[in-house]
C-alpha positions as CSV (number, residue, x, y, z in Angstrom):
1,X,113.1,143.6,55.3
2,X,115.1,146.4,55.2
3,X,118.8,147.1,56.8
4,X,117.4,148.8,59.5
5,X,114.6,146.1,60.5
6,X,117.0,143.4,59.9
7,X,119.8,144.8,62.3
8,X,116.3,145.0,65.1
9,X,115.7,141.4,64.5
10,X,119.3,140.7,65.1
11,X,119.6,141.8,68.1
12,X,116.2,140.6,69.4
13,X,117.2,136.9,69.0
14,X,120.9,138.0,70.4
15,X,118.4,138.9,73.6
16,X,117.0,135.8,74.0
17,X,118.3,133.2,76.4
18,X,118.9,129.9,74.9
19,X,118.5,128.3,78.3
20,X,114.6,129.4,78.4
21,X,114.0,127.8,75.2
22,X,114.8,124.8,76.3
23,X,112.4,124.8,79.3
24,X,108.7,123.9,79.2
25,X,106.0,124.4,81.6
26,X,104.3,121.5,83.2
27,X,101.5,121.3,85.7
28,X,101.5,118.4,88.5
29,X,98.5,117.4,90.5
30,X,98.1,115.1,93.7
31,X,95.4,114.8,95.7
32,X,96.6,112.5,98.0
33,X,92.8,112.7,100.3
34,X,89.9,114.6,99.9
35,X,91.1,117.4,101.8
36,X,94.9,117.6,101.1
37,X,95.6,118.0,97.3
38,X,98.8,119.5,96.3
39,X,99.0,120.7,92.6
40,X,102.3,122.7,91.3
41,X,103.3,124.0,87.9
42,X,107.2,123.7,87.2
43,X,109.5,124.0,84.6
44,X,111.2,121.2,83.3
45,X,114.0,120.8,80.2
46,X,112.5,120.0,76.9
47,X,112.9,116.5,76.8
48,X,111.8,115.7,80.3
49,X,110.4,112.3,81.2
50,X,107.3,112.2,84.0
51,X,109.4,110.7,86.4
52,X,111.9,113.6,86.5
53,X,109.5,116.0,86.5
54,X,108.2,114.2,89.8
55,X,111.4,114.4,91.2
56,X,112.2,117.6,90.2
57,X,108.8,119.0,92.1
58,X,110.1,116.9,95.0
59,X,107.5,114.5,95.1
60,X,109.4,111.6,95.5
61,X,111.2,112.6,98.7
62,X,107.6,114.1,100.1
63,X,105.3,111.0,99.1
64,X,107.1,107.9,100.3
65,X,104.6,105.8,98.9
66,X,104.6,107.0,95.1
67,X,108.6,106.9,95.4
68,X,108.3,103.2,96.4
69,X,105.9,102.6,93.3
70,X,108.2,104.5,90.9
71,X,111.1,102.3,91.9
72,X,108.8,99.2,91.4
73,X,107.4,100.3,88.2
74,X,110.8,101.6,86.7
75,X,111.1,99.6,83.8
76,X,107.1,98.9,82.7
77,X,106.4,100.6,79.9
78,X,102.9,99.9,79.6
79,X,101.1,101.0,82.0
80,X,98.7,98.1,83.7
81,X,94.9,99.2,84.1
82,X,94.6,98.6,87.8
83,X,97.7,99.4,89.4
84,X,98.8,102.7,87.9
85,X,99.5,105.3,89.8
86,X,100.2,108.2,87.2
87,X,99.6,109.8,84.1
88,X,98.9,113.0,82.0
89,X,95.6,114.3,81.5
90,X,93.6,111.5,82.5
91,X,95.7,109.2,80.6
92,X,98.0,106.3,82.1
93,X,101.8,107.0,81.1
94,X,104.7,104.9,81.8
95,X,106.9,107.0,83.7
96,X,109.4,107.5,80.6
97,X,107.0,109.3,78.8
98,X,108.1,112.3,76.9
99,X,106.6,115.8,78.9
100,X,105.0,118.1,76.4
101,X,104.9,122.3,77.3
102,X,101.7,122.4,79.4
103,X,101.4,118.6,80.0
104,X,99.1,118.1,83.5
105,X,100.9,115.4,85.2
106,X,98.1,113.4,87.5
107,X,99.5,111.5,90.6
108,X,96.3,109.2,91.3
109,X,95.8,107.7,94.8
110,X,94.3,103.8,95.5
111,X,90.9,103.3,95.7
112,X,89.7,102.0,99.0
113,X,87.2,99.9,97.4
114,X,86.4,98.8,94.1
115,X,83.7,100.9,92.5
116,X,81.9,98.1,90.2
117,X,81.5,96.1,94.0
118,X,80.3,99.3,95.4
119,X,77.5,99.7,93.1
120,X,76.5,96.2,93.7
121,X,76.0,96.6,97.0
122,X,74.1,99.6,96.7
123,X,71.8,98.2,94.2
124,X,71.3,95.2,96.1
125,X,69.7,97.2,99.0
């Protein structure tokens, strides 16, 4: 690299602000019925855990219900198969997990029914 191209390079990484390095993008998606699904993509610090990048979005002062559940589930950290209410791309997390950049955080409502008795029923006519 020559003088010239080094002294560029220099001042392109004097340019750059340290504080946007240390922010990652993150997507959120909630579709609390049918018809009202709320999705979001924020920026969080590198480092973020799920449950701050719910509260950061505001989700835990707009959905009652899944602050409740984050202040019951607080301290699990494995997720249980039936009663989990979030998770990143498709996957259960505890709500400490580590956001990576571009993570899709997943808010998932309760079921109404369970499926496996659903299709029972149907197959038994």
């Amino acid at each position: 690299m020559t003088a010239a191209n080094h002294s560029a390079a220099d001042k392109d990484e004097v340019n750059v602000n340290p504080a946007q390095t240390d922010l990652i993008t993150v997507y959120l998606a909630y579709a609390e019925e049918a018809a009202r699904q709320h999705y979001h993509s924020i920026q969080v610090r590198r480092g973020a855990t799920l449950y701050e990048a719910l509260a950061q979005a505001g989700w835990l002062t707009q959905f009652e219900e899944l602050a409740s559940w984050c202040e019951q589930v607080a301290d699990t950290t494995t997720p249980t198969a039936k009663r989990w209410h979030v998770g990143v791309y498709a996957q259960k997390q505890p709500l400490n997990y580590m956001l990576q950049p571009f993570d899709r955080v997943e808010v998932y409502r309760s079921l109404s029914a369970d499926p496996m008795s659903q299709r029972k029923k149907k197959s038994r006519g």
